[in-house]
VOGU-3710 file (C-alpha; in Angstrom, 3 decimals, decimal comma):
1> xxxxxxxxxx> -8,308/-14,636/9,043  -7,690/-11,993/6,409  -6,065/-13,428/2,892  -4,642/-9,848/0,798  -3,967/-9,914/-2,863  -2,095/-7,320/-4,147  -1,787/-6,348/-7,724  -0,965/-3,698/-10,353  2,758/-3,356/-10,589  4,891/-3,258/-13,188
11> xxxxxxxxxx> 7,635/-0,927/-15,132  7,154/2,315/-16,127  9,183/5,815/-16,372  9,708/8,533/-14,322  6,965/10,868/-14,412  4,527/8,344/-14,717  1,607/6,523/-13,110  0,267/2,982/-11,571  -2,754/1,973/-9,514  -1,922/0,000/-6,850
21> xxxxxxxxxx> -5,026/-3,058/-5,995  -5,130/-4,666/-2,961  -8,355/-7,384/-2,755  -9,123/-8,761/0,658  -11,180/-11,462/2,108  -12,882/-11,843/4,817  -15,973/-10,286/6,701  -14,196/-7,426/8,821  -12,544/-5,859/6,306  -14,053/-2,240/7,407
31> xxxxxxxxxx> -13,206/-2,648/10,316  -9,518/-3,107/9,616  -6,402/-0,281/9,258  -5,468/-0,352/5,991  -1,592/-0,200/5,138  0,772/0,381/2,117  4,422/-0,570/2,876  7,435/-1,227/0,685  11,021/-2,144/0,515  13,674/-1,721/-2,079
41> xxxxxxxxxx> 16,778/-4,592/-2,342  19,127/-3,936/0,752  16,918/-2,149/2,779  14,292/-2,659/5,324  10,018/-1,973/4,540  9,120/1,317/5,133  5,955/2,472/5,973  4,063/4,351/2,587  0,561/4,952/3,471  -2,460/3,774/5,716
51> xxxxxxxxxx> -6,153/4,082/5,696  -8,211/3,692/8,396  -11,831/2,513/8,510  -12,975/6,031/8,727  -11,248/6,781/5,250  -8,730/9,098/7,195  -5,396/8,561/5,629  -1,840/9,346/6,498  1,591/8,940/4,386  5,027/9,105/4,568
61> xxxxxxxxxx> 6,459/11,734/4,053  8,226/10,939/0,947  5,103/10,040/-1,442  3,579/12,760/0,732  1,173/14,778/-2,803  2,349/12,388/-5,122  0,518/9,073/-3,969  -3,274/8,558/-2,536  -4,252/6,221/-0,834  -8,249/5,015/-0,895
71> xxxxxxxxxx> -10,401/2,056/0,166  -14,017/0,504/-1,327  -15,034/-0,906/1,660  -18,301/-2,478/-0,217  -15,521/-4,186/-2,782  -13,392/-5,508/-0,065  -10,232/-3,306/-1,709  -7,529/-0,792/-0,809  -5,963/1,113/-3,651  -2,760/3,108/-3,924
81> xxxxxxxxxx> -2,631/6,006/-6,603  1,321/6,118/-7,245  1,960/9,428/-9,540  4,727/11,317/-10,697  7,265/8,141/-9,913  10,664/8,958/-9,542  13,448/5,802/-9,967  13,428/5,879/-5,836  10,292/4,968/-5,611  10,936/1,396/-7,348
91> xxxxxxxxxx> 10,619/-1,656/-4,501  7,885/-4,335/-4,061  4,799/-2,824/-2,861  3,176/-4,640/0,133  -0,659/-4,678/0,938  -0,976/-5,461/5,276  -4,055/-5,322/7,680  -3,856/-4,274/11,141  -6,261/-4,934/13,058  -5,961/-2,701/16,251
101> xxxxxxxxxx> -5,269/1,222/15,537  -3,264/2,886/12,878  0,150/2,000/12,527  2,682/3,001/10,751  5,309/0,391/11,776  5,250/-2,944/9,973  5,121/-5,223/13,284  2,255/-3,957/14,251  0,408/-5,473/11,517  -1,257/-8,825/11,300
111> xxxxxxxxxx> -1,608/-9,996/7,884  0,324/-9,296/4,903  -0,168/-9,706/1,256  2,837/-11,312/-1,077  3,827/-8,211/-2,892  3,640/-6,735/-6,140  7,403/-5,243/-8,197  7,061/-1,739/-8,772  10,427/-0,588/-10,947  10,588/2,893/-12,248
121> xx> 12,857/3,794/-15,231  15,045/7,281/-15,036
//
């Protein structure tokens, strides 16, 4: 059983910057895929970036420069480097764990942290 705590959102204005925290428990955390997904009011979660245990990372194409995605594997915690935010960008960020490969579609994850409100200001 993997428990995820996200943390680190919050307002801020185009142009601008947050660090993403995602804290983990459990023994097998290295061993896990890694994912960042989101969703904005009215629409479904979309798939942002994922990490595997090898540290090779893959993004939408959308935050594709802009964010970076990076694990401490020692600390038990994923990060997302969010920069340059545009308004579009504002959702709730989600932390998940997947246990087999590297997905980027939602179902294929197993665990799931409770979010964390990202809003960006034009």
């Amino acid at each position: 059983q993997v428990q995820l705590v996200e943390s680190g959102g919050g307002l801020v204005q185009a142009g601008g910057s947050l660090r993403l925290s995602c804290a983990a428990s459990g023994r097998r955390f290295s061993s896990y895929a890694m994912g960042w997904f989101r969703q904005a009011p009215g629409k479904e979660r979309e798939f942002v970036a994922v990490i595997r245990w090898s540290c090779s990372e893959y993004y939408a194409d959308s935050v594709k420069v802009r964010f970076t995605i990076s694990r401490d594997n020692a600390k038990n915690t994923v990060y997302l480097q969010m920069n340059s935010l545009k308004p579009e960008d504002t959702a709730v960020y989600y932390c998940a764990a997947a246990r087999v490969g590297v997905p980027i579609r939602h179902d294929l994850y197993d665990y799931w942290g409770q979010g964390t409100q990202v809003t960006v200001s034009s």
